[in-house]
C-alpha positions in Angstrom: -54.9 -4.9 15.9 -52.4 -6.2 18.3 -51.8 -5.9 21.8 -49.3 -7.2 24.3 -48.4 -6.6 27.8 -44.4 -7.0 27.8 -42.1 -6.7 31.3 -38.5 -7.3 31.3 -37.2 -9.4 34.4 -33.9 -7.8 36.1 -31.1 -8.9 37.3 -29.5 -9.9 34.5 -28.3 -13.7 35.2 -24.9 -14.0 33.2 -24.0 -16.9 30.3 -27.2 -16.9 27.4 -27.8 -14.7 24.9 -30.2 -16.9 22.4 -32.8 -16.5 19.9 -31.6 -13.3 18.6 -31.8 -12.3 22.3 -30.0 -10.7 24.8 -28.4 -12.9 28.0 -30.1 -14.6 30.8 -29.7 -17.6 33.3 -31.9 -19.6 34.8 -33.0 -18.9 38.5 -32.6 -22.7 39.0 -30.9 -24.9 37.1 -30.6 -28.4 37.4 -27.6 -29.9 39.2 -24.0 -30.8 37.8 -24.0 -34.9 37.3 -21.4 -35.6 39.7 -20.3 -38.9 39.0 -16.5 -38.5 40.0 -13.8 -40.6 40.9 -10.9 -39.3 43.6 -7.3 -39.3 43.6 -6.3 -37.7 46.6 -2.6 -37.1 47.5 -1.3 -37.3 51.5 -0.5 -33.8 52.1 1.5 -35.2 55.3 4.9 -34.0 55.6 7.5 -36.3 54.9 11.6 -36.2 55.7 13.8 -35.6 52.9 14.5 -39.3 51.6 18.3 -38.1 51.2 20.3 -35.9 52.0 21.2 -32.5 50.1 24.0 -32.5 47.7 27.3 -31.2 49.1 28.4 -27.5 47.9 30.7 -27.6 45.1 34.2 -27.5 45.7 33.1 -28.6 49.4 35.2 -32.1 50.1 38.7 -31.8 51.0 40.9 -34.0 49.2 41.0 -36.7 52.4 37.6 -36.8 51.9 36.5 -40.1 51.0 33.7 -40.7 47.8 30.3 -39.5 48.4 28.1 -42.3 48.4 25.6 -42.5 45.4 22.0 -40.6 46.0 20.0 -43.3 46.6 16.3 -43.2 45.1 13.4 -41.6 46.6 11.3 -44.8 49.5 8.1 -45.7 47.1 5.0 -43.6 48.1 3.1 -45.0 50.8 -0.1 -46.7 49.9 -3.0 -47.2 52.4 -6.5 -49.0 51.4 -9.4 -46.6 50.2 -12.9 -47.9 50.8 -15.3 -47.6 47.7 -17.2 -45.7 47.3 -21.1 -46.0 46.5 -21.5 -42.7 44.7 -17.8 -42.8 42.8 -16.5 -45.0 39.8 -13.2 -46.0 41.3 -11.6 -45.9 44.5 -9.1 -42.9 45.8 -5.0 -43.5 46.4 -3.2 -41.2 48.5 0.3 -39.9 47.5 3.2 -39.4 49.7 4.4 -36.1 49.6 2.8 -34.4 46.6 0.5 -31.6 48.2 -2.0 -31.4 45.7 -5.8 -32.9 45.6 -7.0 -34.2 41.9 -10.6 -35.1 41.6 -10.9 -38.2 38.5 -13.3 -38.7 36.7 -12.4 -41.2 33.9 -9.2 -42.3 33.0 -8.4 -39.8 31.2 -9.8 -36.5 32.7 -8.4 -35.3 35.8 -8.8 -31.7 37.7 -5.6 -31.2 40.1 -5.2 -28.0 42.2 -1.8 -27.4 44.1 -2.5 -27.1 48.2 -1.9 -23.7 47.8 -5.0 -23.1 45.6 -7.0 -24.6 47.7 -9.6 -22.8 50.3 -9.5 -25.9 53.1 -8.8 -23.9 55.6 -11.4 -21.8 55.7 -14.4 -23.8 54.5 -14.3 -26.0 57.2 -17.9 -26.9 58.4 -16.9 -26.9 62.0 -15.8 -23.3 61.7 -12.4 -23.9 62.5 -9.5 -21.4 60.6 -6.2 -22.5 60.2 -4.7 -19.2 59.7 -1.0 -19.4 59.2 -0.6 -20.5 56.4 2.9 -22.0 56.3 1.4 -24.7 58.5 0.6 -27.8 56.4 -1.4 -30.4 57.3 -0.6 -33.5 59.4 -2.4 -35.9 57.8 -4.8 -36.7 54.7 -7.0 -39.7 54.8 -9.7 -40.8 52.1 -13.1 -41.3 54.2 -15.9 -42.5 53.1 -18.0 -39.4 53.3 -14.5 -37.0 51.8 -11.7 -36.2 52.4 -10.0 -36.2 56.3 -7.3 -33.4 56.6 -5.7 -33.3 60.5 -3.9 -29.9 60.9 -0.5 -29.4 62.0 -0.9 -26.5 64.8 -4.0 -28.0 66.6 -4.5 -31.6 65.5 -8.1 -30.1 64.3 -9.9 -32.8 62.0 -12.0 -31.2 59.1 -13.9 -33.3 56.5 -14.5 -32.0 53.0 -17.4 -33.8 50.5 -16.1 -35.7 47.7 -19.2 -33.4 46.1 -17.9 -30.5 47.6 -14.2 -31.5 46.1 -15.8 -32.6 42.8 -17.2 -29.4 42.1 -14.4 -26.5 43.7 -11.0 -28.7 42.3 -12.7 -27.8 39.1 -10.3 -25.4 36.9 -12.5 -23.9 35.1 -16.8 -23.7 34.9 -18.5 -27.3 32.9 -19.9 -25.6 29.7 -23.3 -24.4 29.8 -26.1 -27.1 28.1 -27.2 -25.5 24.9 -29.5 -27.4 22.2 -29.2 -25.5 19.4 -32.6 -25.6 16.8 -34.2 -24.5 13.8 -37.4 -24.1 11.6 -37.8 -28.3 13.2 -38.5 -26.8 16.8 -42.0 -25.9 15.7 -43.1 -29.7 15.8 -42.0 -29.3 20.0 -41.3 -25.7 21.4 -40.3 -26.1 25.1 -43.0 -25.4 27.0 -44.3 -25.3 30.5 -47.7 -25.0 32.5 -48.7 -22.0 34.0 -49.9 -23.8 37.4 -46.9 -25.6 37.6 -44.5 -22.3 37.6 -47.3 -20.9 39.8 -47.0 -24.2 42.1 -43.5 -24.4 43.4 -40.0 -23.2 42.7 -39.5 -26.6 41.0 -42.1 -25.1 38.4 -39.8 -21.8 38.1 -36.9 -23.7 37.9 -38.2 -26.1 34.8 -39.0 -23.2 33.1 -35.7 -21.0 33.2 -34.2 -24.4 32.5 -35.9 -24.2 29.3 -35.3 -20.5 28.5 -31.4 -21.8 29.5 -31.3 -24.6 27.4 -33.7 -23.3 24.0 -33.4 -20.1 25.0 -37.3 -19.3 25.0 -40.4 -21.3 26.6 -43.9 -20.8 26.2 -45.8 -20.4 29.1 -49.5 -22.1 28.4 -52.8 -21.9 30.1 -51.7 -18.4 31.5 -54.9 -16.1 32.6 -55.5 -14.1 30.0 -55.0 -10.6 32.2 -52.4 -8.3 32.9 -52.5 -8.6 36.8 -51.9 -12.5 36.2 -48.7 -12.4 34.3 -47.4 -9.5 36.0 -47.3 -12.4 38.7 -46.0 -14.6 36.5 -43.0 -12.3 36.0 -42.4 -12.2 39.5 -42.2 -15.7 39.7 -38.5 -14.9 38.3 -37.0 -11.9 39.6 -38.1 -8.3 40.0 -39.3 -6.3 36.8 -36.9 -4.0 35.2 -38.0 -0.1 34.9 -36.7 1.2 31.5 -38.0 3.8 29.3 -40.5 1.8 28.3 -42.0 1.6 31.8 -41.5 -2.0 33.9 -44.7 -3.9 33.4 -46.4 -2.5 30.1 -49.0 -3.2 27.3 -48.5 -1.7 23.8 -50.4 -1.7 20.2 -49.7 -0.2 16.9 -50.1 3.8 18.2 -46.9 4.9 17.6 -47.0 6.0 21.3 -43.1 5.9 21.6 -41.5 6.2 18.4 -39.9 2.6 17.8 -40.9 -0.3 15.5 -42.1 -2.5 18.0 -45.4 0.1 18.1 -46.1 0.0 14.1 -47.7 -2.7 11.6 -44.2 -3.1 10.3 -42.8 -6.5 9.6 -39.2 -6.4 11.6 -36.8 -9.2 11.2 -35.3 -11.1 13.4 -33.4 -8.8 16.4 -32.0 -8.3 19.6 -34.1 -5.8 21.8 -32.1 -2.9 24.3 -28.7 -3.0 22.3 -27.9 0.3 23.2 -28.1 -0.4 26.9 -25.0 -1.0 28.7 -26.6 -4.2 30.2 -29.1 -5.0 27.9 -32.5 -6.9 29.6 -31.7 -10.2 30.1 -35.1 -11.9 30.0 -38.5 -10.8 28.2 -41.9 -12.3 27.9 -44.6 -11.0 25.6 -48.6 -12.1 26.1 -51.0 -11.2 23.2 -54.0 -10.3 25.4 -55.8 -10.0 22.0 -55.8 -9.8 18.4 -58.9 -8.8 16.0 -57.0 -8.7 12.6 -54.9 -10.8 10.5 -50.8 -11.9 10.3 -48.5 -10.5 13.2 -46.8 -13.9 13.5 -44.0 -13.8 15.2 -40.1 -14.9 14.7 -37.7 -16.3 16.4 -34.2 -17.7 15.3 -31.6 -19.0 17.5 -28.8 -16.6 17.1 -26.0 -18.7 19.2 -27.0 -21.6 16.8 -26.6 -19.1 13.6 -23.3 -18.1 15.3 -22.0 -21.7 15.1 -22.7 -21.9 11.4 -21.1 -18.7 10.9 -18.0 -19.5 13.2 -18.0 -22.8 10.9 -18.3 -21.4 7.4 -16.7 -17.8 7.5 -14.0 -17.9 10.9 -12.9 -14.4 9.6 -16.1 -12.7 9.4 -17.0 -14.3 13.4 -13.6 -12.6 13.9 -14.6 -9.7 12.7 -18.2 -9.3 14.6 -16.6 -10.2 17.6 -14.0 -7.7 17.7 -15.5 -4.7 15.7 -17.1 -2.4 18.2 -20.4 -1.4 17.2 -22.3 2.3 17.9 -25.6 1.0 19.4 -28.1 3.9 20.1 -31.9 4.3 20.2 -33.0 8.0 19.1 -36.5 7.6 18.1 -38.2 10.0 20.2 -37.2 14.2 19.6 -34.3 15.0 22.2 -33.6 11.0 23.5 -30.4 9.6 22.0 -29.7 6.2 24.4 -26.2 4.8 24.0 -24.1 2.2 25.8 -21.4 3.1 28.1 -18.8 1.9 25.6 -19.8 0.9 22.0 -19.8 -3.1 22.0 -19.3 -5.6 18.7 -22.2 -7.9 17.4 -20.7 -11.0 19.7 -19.1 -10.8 22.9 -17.2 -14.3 23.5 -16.4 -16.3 26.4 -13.1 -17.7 27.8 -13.5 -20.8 24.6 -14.1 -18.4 21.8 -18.0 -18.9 21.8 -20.7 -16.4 21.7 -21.4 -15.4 25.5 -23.6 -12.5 24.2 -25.5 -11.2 21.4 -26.3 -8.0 20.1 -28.2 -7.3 16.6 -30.7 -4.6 15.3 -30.1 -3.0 12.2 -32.4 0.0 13.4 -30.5 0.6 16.5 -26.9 0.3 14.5 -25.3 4.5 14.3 -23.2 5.3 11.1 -20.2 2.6 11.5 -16.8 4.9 11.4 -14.7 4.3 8.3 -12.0 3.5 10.4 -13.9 0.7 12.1 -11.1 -0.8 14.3 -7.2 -2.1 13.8 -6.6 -4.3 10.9 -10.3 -3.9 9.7 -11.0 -2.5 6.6 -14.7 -0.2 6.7 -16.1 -3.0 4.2 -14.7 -5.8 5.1 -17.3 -5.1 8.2 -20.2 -4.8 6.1 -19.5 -8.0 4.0 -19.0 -9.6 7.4 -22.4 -8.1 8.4 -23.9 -9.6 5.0 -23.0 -13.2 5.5 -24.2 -13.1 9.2 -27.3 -11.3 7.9 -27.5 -14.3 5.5 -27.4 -17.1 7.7 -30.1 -15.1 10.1 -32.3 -15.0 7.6 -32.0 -18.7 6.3 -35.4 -20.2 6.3 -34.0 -23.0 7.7 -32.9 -21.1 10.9 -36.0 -19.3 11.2 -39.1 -20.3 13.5 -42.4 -18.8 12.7 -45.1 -18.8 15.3 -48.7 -17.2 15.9 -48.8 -16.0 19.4 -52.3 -16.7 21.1 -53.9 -15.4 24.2 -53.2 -17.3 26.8 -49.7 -18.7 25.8 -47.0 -16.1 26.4 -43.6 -16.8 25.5 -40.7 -15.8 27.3 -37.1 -15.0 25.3 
């Protein structure tokens, strides 16, 4: 007989879906490396270096030849100290209004002056509100950048950190370590007194959970009033129709696998939510009989392969929309607001969410979706369902009391 106390932690932090799991984010997560270089144009406003070309047909005949154009004065160049926490030192431009933040030779973020928020992130308060006014003068500091405005002469200083990280175009991937069956020599795992001790502690362990996607929790009391405070540790318990904080055994008490003896492969839980829960833990409080180990399998790793080996059937699961539902118990059907396919991808094409549970899959239509024959879904389901099921992808473990893991 088994029997576990189970909470689900809400909100729902956006970016990881692992482990044949739905999405969560760590409540702290360790800093960006910001080891930056700056280039740094002079957003001061210069005179036209010439003057505009006359209007066709403009010169009377008496006229005498226009002189040549004559080329652009070189850009103004002004030293730039160095700077401790930067690779190389910034330059200033003369009359380009952008900023560009370097880091390498070869990778560079620029944002145009109009994209950027300077004037009103100032730390002094101070809100340059027209916004035709340009700035007077750009200077590279030692602590950032110096920007004098135009209407008031106002100085405001912005962090070469503070540059590093908003010039950005778009968000630094996420740190994923992908694993297999080999995780079992060293899960990620984290001490209960140390979670318990600080937020440091929390934020090692959803660190983890971000990174593996799942961490053990050891030396935890072996009570339910103990890692109900362990939840909390994270964010606020989710109430579903499960309950929030809840134990369950083998009783059949709601009508759903998770309360049988049966042996259920390797799944997503709440697919037929419209935001399914983002983070789970599960404590065996105590077990009298034999087997109930449990699975896990890194489903953005399985994804990869999949993505890899068969691009047409990760098309196809990631565009296919898919009639998630729970109806075990007489007169409850749970569905999502909008049915949802098996991944749901980010900006780059990778998985930014999972969803997969054979028992909470409805009929699919035969007319699955555009351009997507009714089996050509189903053989797309198959190789997915064989790389999930690889014994090379799949980590067995025997939970204990005492050593709650959280998914």
């Amino acid at each position: 007989m088994l029997h576990y106390e189970q909470a689900r932690c809400q909100p729902r932090f956006p970016g990881y879906a692992t482990t044949l799991r739905d999405s969560a984010y760590p409540a702290s997560a360790p800093p960006r490396a910001t080891q930056h270089a700056q280039k740094l144009s002079n957003h001061a406003a210069h005179p036209l270096s010439r003057a505009p070309p006359p209007l066709r047909n403009s010169p009377s005949p008496s006229s005498p030849p226009a002189a040549p154009p004559q080329p652009p004065p070189a850009r103004p160049r002004f030293p730039v100290p160095q700077l401790p926490r930067y690779a190389t030192p910034g330059a200033a431009a003369s009359h380009r209004r952008t900023a560009a933040v370097r880091r390498g030779e070869r990778d560079t973020d620029e944002m145009a002056e109009r994209s950027l928020p300077l004037r009103r992130v100032c730390e002094s308060g101070y809100v340059a509100e027209n916004k035709d006014k340009t700035p007077k003068n750009v200077a590279s500091k030692e602590d950032g950048l110096e920007v004098t405005w135009q209407e008031t002469g106002h100085k405001s200083l912005y962090p070469w950190e503070w540059l590093a990280t908003n010039i950005q175009k778009k968000e630094a991937p996420p740190k994923y370590s992908f694993w297999g069956a080999e995780i079992a020599k060293s899960p990620p795992a984290v001490h209960y007194d140390e979670i318990m001790a600080s937020d440091a502690g929390v934020g090692k362990w959803t660190a983890k959970i971000r990174e593996h996607g799942f961490c053990f929790v050891d030396g935890t009391p072996v009570s339910p009033e103990k890692t109900e405070e362990l939840l909390n540790r994270i964010a606020f318990i989710r109430e579903t129709h499960y309950g929030a904080f809840y134990d369950f055994t083998s009783d059949l008490t709601m009508k759903d696998t998770a309360y049988t003896t049966l042996a259920l492969p390797a799944h997503t839980d709440t697919t037929y939510f419209t935001d399914p829960a983002g983070l789970q833990l599960f404590h065996l409080l105590s077990h009298d009989g034999t087997g109930g180990a449990s699975l896990l399998v890194d489903g953005f790793a399985c994804a990869a392969q999949l993505r890899s080996s068969h691009p047409e059937a990760y098309d196809i699961l990631s565009r296919v929309p898919v009639p998630w539902h729970a109806s075990g118990n007489e007169g409850v059907v749970i569905t999502p607001a909008a049915w949802v396919p098996v991944f749901t991808l980010d900006a780059e094409g990778g998985v930014r969410q999972l969803r997969w549970n054979n028992d909470d899959r409805a009929s699919m239509p035969v007319e699955v979706a555009e351009g997507v024959a009714y089996e050509e879904w189903f053989e797309a389901a198959r190789v997915w369902n064989s790389i999930i099921t690889d014994k090379k992808n799949e980590y067995w473990e025997q939970l204990v009391p005492g050593r709650p893991v959280s998914e």
